[in-house]
C-alpha positions in Angstrom: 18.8 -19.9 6.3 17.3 -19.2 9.5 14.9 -16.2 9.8 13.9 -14.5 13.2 11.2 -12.2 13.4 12.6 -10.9 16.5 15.7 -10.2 18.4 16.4 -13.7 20.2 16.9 -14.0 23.5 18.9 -17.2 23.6 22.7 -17.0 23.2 23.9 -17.1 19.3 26.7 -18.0 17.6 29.6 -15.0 17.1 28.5 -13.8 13.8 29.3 -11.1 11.2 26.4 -8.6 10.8 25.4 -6.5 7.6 23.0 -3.8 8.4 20.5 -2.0 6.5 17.3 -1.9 4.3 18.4 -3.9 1.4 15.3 -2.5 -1.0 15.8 -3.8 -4.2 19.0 -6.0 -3.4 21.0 -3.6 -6.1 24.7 -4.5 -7.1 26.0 -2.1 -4.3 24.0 -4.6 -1.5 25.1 -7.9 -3.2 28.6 -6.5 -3.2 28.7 -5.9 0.6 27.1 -9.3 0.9 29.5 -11.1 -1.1 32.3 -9.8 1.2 30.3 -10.4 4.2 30.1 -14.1 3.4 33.9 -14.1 2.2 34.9 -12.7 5.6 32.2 -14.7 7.7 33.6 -18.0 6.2 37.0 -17.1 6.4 36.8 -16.3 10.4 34.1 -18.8 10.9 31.7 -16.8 11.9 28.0 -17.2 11.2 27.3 -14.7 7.9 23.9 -12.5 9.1 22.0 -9.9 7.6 19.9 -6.9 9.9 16.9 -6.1 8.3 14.1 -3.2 9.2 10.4 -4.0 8.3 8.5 -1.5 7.2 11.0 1.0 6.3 11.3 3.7 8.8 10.1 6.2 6.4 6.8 4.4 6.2 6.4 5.1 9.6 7.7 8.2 10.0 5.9 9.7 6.7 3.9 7.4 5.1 2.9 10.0 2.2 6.6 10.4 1.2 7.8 6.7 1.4 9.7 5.7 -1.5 7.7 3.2 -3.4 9.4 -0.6 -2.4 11.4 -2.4 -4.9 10.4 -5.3 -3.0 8.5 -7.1 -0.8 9.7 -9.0 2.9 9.8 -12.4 0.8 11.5 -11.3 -2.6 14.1 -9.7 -0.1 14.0 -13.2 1.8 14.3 -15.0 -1.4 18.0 -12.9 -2.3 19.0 -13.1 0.8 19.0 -16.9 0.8 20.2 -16.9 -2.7 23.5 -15.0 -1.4 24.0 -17.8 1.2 23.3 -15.7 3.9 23.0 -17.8 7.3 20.9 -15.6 9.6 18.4 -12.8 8.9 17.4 -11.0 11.8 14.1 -8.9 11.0 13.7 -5.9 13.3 9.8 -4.8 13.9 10.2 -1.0 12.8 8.1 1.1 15.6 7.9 3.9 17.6 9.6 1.6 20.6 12.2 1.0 18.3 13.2 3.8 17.2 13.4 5.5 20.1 16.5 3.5 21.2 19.7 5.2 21.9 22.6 4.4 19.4 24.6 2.6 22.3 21.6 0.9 23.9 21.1 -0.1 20.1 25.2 -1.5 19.8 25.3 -2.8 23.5 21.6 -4.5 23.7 21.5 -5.6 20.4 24.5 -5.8 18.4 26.9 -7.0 21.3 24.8 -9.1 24.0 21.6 -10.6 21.8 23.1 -11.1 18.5 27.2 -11.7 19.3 28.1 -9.3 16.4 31.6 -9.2 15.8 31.9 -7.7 12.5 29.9 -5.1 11.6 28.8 -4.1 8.1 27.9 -1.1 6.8 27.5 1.3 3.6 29.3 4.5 4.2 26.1 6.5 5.0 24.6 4.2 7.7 23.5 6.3 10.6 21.0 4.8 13.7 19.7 5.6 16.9 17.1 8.0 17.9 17.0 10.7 15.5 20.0 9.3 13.2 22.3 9.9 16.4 24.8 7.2 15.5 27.0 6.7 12.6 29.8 4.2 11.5 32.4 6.3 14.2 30.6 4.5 17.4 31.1 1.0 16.0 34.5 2.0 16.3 34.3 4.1 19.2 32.8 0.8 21.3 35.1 -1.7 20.0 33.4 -3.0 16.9 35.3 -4.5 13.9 33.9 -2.5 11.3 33.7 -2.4 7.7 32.2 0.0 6.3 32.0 -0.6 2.3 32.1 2.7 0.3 29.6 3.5 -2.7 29.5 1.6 -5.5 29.6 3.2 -9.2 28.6 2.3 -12.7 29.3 3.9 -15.5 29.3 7.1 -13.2 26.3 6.4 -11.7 26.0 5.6 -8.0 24.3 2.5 -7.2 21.6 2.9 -4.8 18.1 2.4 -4.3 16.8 5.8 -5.0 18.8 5.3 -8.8 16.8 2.2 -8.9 13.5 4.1 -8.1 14.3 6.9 -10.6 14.6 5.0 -13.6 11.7 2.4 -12.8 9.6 5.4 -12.7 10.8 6.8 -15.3 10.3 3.5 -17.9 14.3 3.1 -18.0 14.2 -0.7 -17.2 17.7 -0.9 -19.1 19.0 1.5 -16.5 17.4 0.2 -13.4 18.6 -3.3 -14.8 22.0 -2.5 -14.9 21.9 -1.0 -11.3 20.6 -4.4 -10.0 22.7 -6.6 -12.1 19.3 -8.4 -12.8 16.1 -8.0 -14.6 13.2 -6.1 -12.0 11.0 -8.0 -11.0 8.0 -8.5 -8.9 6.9 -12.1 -7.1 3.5 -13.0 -5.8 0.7 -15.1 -5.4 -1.6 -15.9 -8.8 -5.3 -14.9 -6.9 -8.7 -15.0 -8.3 -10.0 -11.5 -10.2 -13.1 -10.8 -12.0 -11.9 -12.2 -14.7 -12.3 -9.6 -17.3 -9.5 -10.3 -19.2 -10.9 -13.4 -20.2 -14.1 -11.5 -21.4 -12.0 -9.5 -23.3 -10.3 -12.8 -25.3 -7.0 -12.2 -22.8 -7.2 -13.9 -19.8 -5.0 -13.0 -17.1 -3.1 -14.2 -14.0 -4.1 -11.5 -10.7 -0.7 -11.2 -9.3 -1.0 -10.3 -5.7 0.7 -7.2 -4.3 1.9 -6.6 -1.2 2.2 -2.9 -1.4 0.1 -0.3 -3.1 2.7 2.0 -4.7 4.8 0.0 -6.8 8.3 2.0 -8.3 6.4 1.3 -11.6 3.2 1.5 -13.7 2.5 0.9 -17.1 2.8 -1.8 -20.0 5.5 -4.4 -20.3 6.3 -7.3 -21.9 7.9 -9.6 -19.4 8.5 -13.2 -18.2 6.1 -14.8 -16.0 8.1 -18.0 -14.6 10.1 -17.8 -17.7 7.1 -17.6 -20.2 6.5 -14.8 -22.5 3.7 -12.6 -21.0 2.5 -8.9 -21.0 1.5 -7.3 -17.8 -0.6 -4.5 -17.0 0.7 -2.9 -13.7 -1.8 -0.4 -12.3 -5.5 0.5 -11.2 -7.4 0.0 -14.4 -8.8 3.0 -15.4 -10.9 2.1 -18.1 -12.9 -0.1 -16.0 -15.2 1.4 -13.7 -15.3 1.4 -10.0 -11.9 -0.8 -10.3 -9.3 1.7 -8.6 -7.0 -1.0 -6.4 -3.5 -1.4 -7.8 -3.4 -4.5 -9.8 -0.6 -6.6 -11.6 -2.8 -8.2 -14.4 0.1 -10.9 -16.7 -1.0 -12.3 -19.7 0.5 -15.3 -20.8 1.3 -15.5 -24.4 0.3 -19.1 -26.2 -1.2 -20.7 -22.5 -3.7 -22.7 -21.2 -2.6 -24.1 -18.2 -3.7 -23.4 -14.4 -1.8 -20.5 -12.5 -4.3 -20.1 -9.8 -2.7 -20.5 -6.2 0.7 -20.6 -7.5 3.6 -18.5 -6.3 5.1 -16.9 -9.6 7.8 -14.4 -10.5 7.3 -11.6 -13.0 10.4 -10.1 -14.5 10.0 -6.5 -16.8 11.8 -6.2 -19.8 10.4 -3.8 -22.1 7.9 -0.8 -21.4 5.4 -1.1 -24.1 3.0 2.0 -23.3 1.8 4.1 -19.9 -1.6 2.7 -18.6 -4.4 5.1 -20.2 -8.1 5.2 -20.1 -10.0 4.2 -23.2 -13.6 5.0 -24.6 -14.9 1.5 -23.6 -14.3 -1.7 -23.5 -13.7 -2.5 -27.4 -11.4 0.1 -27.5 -9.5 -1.5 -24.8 -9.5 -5.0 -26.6 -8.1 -3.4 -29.4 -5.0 -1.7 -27.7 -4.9 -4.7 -25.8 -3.8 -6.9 -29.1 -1.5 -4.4 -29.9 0.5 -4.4 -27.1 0.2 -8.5 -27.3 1.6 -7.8 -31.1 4.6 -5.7 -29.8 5.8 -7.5 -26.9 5.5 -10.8 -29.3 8.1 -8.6 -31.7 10.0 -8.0 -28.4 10.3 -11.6 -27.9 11.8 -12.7 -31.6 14.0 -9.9 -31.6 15.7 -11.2 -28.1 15.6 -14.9 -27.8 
């Protein structure tokens, strides 16, 4: 998979284009991708994705973002898995967003890229202020397909779904909307190593943005080995308020430092809380350990 960090210049290949955010990579995004690369390798074009980076809402009102259900990479990572041939990742700014819908289809689409398909969810609007929408595709000549929603169980699949019941603890939900168990991928870095002080050392999971769609206590799978992860900013210890992703690994001794791991949540155990101190901590600490060992014999 080739990835550009910037609308090429050089002539490219005729390609089919999806186009959007792709937070999360739910079931409704890996459905529009599968038919992308059924159509792309039926008309020999070159399957490609359009990405934004950071989403525009981070630009235009940072405070209200909606937390990311994934980083740049983790949405690399899917991307590839899906067999996607191109990713074009567009720089998300003021310049950028200033650009007229047609400057946008003509520029971009038509004479960088060599779009010849075009696809969409039903929503998609672009342009300065939201101008365009799936109508001028259509109107200059596109292909288009513009896939409508997708639904489960009643539910419409989407990325805010996916947000809702991450923060609301529902990982069976939120699972079920991706198709997949959530998780969250990232370098193993060196902490202060209190866990280990405490009798449960811990691998620092970096993360690339500071409000997570979740918090709490979960048992999970660190590279496929049982673990419980403390996803948060500590509270108990003082001065300690930077969002952390702390994983203990259950029944390990091995090395995790510099490693790139993925952590997948399966069960909320408890919401982060303060305690009295630090025994108090250790305490709760081996109780949550207990639990998400009981989670693990009850679903091998």
């Amino acid at each position: 998979m080739q990835v550009f960090r910037h609308i090429p210049t050089q002539w490219q290949l005729p390609c089919a284009l999806a186009i959007g955010n792709f937070d999360g990579m739910h079931l409704g995004h890996q459905h529009l991708l599968a038919q992308l690369s059924a159509l792309a390798s039926a008309r020999h074009l070159v399957s490609a994705v359009m990405t934004f980076e950071p989403h525009p809402r981070e630009l235009f009102t940072p405070a209200n973002a909606p937390a990311r259900l994934c980083s740049l990479r983790e949405k690399l990572e899917y991307f590839a898995e899906l067999g996607v041939d191109k990713v074009y990742i567009c720089r998300f700014n003021h310049a950028f967003a200033q650009l007229t819908a047609t400057v946008f289809m003509q520029k971009i689409l038509r004479d960088s890229l060599n779009a010849q398909v075009i696809f969409v969810g039903e929503d998609f609007r672009f342009g300065a202020m939201r101008e365009g929408s799936s109508q001028d595709f259509l109107a200059e000549k596109f292909e288009l397909v513009s896939l409508p929603q997708v639904k489960l169980a009643d539910v419409r699949v989407s990325s805010t779904a996916v947000r809702e019941a991450l923060a609301k603890g529902d990982l069976e939900t939120a699972n079920l909307l991706l198709g997949r168990a959530y998780s969250i991928s990232g370098k193993v870095v060196h902490g202060a190593k209190r866990g280990r002080l405490l009798g449960f050392p811990t691998a620092n999971v970096h993360m690339r943005h500071e409000r997570p769609a979740l918090t709490g206590v979960y048992a999970v799978k660190l590279n496929g080995l049982n673990a419980v992860a403390n996803l948060g900013v500590r509270p108990t210890i003082d001065g300690v308020k930077k969002l952390s992703l702390e994983v203990h690994v259950l029944d390990f001794k091995g090395d995790l430092y510099g490693k790139h791991v993925h952590v997948k949540f399966l069960y909320k155990i408890r919401e982060e809380m303060k305690f009295d101190g630090l025994d108090t901590l250790k305490a709760q600490i081996a109780l949550d350990v207990a639990v998400a060992r009981a989670f693990f014999i009850n679903h091998r």
